[in-house]
TORTI-277093 format. One line per 3 residues: for each residue x negated, y, z negated of N, C-alpha, C, O. Coordinates in steps of 0.2 Angstrom, whole numbers. Layout:
<sites>
X,Y,Z,X,Y,Z,X,Y,Z,X,Y,Z  ...
</sites>
This chain:
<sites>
100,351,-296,98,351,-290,90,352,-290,88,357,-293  85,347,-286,78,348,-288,78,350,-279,80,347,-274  76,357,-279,76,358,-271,68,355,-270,68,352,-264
63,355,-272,58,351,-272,58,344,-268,54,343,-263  62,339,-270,63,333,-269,68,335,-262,66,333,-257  74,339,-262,76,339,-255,72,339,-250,71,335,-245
66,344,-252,63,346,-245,58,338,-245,56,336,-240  56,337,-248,52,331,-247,58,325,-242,58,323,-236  62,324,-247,67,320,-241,67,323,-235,63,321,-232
70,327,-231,70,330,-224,64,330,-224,62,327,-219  61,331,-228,55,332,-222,52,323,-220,49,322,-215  54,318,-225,53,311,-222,57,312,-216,53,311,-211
63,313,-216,67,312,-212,65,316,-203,67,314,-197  62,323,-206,59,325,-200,55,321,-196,54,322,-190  51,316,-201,43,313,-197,48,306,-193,46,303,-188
55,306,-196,55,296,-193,58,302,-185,56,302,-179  64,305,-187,65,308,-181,59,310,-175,59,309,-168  54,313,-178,50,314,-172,45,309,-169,41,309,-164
45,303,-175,41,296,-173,46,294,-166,43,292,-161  54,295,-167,60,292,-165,59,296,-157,61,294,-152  57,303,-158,57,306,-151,50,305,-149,50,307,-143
45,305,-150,39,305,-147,36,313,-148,33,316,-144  39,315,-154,36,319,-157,29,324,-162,24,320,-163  28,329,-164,25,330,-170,30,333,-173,35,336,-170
27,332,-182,33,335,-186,30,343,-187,34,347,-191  24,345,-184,22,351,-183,26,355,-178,25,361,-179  30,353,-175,34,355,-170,40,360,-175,41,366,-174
43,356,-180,49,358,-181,50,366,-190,51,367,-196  51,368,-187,52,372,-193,59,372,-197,64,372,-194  59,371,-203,64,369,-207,66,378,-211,62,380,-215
71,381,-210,74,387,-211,80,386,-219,86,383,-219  77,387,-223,83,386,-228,88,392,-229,86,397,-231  94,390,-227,99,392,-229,102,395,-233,107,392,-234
101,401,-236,102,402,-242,108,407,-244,108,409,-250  112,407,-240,119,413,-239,122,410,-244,125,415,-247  124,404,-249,129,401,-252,124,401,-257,126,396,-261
118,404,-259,114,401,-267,112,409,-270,112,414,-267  109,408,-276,106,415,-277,98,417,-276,94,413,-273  96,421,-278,90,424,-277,86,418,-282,80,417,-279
88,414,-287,83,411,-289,82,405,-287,77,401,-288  89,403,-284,88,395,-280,82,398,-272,77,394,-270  83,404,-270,81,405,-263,72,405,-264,68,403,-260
71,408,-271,62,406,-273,62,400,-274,59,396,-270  66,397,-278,64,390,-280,64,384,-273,62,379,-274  65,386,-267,64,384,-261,56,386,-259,51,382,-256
55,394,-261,47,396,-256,42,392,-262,37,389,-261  45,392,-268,40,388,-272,39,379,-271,34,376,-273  45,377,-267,44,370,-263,41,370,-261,37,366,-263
39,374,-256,35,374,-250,37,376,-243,33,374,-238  45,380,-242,49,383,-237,45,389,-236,42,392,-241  47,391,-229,43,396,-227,48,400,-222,46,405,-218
52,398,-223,56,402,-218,64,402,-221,67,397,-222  67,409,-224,74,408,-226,78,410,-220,76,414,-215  85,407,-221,89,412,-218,98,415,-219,103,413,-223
98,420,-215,105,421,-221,108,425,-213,106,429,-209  115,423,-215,121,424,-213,123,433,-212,124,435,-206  124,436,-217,126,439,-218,119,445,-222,115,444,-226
122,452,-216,116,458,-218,116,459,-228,110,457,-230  119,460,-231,122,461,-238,115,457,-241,110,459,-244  118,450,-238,115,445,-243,108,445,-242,104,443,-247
107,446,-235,98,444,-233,94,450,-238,91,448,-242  96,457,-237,94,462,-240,93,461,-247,88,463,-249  97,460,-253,98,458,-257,90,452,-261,86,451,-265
93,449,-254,86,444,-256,78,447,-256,73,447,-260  79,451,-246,74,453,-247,70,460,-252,64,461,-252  75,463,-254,70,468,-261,69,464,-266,65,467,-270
71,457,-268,68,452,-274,61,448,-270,56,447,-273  60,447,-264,58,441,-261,52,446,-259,47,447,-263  53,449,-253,48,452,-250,47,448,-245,50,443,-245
42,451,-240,37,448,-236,34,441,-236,30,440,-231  34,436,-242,32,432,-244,31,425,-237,27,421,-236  40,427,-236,42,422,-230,44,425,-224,43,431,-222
46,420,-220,48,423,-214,54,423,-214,56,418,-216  59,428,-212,65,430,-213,69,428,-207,67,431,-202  74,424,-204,77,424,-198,86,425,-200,90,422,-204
88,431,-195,96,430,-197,99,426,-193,98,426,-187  102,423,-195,108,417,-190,114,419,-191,117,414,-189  117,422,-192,126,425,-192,127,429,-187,122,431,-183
133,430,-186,136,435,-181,131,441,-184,130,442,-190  129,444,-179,127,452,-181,128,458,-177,124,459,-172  133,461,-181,135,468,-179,132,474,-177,128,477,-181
132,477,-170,128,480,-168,126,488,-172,121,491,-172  134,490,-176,130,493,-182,128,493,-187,127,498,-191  126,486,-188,122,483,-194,114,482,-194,110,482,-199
112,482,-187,104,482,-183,101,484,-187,96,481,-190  102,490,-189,99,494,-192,95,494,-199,90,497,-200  100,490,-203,99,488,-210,94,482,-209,90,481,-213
93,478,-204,89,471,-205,83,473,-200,78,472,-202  84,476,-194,77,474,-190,72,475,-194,68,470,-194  69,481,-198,63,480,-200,60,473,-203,55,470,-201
67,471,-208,64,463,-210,63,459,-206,58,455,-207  68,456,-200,68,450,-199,61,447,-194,58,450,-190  61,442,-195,55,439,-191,59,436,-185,56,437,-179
64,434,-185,69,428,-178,76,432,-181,78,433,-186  80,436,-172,87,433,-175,89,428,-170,88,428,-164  94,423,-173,97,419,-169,101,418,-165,102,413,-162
106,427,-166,113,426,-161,113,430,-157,119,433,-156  107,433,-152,109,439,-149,116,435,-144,115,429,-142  120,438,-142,125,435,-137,127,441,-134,128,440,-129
127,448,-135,130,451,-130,125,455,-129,120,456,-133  128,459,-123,122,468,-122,123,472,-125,117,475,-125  129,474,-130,127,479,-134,124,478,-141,123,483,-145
124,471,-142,119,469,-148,111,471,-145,107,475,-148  110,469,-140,100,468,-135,101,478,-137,97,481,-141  106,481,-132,102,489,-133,102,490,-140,96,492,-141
105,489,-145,104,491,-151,97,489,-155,93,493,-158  97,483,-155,89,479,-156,85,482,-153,80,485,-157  85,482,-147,78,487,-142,79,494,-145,74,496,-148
84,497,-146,83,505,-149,80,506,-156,76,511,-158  82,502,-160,79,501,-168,74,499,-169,74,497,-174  68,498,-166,62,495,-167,58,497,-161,60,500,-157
51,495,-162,47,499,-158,41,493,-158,35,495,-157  42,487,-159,38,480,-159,43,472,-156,48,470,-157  39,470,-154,44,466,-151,46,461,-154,42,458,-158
54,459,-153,57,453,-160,60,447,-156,64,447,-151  57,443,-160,58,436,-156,66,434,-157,68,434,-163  72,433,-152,77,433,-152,79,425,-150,73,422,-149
84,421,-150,88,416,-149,94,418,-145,96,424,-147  95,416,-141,101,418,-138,107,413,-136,108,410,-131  112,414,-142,118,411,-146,122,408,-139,123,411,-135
123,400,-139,127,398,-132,130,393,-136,128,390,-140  137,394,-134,144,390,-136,145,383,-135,150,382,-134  139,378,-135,141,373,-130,148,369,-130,152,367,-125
149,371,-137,155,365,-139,163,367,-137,168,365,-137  159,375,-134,167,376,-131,173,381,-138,176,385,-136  172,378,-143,177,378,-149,176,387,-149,171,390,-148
184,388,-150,186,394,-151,181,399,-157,179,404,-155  181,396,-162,178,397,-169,172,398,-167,169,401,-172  169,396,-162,160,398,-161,157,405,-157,160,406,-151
154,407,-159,153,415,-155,147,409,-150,147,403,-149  143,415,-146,140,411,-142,144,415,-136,149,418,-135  136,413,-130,141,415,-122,142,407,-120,141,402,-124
143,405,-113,146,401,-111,139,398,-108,134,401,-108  139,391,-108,134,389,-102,132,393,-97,127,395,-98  135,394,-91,134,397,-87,133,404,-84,133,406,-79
134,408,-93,133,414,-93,124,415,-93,122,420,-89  120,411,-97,115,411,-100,110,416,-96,108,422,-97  108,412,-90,104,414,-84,106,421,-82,102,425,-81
111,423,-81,111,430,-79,113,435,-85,113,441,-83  113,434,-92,113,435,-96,104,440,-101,103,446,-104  101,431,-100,92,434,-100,90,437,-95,87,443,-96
90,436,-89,90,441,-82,91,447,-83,88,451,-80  96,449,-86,98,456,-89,94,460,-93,94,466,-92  92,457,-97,86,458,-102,82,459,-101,79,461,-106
79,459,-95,71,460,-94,69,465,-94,63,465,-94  71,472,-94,72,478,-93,70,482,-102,67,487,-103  72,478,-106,71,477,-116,65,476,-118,64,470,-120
61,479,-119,56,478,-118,53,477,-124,47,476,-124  58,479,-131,56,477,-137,60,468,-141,61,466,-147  60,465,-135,66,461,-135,62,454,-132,61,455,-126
61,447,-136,58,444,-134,63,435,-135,65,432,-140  63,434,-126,69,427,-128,64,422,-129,60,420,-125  66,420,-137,59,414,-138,64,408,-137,61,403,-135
71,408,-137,73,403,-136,81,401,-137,84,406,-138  86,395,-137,93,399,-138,94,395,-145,90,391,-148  99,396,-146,102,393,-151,110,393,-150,113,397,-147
112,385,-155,120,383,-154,121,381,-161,117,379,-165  127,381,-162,130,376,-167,133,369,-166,136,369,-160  134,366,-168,139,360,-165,145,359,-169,145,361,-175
148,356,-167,154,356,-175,153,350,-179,148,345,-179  157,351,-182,154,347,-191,159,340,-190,164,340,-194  157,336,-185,160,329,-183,153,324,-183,147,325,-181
156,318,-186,153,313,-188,150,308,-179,146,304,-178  156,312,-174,151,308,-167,145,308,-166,144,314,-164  140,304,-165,136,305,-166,134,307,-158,130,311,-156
138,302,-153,137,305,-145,138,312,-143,135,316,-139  145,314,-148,148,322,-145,139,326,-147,136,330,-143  139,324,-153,132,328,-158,128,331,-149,127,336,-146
127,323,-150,119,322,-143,119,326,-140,114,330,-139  125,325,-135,127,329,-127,127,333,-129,128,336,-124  128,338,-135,128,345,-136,122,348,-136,120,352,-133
117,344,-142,111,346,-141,107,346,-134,103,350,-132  110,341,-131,106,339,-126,106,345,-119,101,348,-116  113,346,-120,115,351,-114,112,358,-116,109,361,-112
111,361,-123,107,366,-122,99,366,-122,96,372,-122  97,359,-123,90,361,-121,89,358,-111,85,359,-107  93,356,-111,94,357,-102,94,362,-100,90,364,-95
100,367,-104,100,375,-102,91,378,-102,89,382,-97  87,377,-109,82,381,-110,77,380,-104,74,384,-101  77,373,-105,73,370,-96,75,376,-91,72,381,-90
80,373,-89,80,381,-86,79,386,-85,75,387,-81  81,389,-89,76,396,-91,70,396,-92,67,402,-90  66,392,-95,59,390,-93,57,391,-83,53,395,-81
59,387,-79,58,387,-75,58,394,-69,55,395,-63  61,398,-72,59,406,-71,56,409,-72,58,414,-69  50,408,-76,44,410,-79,45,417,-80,40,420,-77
50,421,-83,50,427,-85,47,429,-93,48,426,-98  43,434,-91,38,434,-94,41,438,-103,39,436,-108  47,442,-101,52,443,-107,55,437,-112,58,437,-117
55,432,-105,60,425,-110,55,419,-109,56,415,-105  49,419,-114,47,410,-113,52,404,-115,52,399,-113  57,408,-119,61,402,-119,59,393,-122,62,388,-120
53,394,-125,51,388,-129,55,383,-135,54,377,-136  60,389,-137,63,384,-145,70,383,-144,73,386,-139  72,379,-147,80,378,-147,81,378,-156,78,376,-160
86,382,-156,88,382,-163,93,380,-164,97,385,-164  94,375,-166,99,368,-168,99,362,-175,95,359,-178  105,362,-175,104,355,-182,103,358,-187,100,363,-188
109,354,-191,110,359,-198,111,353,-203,109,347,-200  113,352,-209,115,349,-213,116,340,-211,113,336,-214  120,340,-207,122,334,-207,120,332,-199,124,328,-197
117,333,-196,114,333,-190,107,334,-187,105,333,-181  104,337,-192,97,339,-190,92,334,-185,89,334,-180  94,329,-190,91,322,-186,93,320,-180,88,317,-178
97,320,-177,100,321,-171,95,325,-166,91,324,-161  98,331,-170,95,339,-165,87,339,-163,86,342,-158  82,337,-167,75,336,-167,75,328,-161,70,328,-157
79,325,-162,79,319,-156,79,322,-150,76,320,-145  83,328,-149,85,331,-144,81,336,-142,83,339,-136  77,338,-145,72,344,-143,72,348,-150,67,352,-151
75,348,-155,75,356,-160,68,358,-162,64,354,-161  68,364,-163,61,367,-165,63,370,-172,59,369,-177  69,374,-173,70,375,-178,77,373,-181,82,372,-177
78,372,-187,83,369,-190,85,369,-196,81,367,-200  91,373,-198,96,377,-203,98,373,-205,102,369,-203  94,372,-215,97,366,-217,99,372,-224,95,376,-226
104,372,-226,108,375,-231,111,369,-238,108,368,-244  116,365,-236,117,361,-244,113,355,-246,113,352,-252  110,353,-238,107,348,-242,98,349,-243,95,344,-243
94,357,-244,90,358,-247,93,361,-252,92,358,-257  94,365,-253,96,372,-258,103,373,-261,105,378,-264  107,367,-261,114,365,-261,119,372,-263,117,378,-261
125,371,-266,128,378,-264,131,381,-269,135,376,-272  131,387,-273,130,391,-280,139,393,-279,144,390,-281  138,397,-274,147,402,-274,148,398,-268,154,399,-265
</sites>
């Protein structure tokens, strides 16, 4: 696996998608994935030229970060346990799944600087995805506003791991509708700027669709255990 050469392919593939949306490929932040590889696949990415890792699970991020450090920018994207806050806030730069309230108090109690949060929406419905509901969203960040170490840069979804490329679409698409949204509130706690969407087999899609950041795991840094 030459993680080197991954990241040049996506990132071709990043410039035709954003030629394809009337984009810049400065927009998009490519987040590697590294929950399934080791510490020295996860450098052999920053030595690519990645700049943002991410990881699943508190154990693993930590792990990585006492080898890695500060180097990159750290975001978590897994379910995260509200007694777990604790172990990760200092590192992390982005998390991706705030979904409920007593994750936002815990985050707001453990830190004393404000963290760029994602706030996790289920579009696809499927049991198996955490996430709140579509039309939880808005009264959800409206709740927030009061968190004052808590900042909504934007939401994030998963889609499932189907070959449709319409189902893909309408899924990203409905949650940058949602972010629209929330933008037009102009709350000053949630600019609401990013969608963090598109993974592996979809990314190109998700960047059609608005992504700003996008979680590519096997097909940059492929997968150890």
């Amino acid at each position: 696996m030459n993680v080197a050469e991954n990241l040049e392919t996506i990132q071709a593939n990043i410039r035709q998608a954003c030629d394809r949306a009337g984009r810049s490929n400065n927009e998009i932040s490519v987040i590697a994935v590294t929950k399934y590889v080791t510490i020295d696949r996860a450098k052999q990415a920053i030595e690519a030229g990645v700049e943002h890792l991410g990881e699943n699970r508190v154990e693993g991020m930590n792990e990585k970060y006492d080898e890695i450090g500060q180097g990159v920018q750290w975001h978590f994207i897994g379910t995260l346990q509200s007694r777990k806050v604790k172990e990760v806030i200092d590192q992390v730069s982005m998390i991706h799944s705030l979904d409920r309230k007593s994750l936002a108090k815990e985050i707001n109690k453990r830190t004393d600087r404000k963290v760029p949060c994602f706030v996790q929406v289920n579009v696809s419905g499927e049991d198996s995805k955490h996430g709140l509901e579509p039309e939880e969203v808005i009264p959800f960040i409206d709740s927030l506003r009061n968190y004052e170490n808590i900042e909504v840069t934007g939401l994030m979804t998963m889609a499932p791991y189907i070959e449709d490329q319409d189902k893909l679409r309408s899924i990203f698409r409905k949650l940058r509708t949602i972010k629209e949204e929330v933008e037009t509130k102009d709350w000053a706690h949630a600019p609401c700027k990013h969608l963090s969407m598109g993974m592996s087999n979809d990314y190109e899609i998700a960047i059609e669709e608005g992504a700003t950041h996008i979680r590519i795991g096997s097909k940059l840094v492929g997968k150890e255990f």
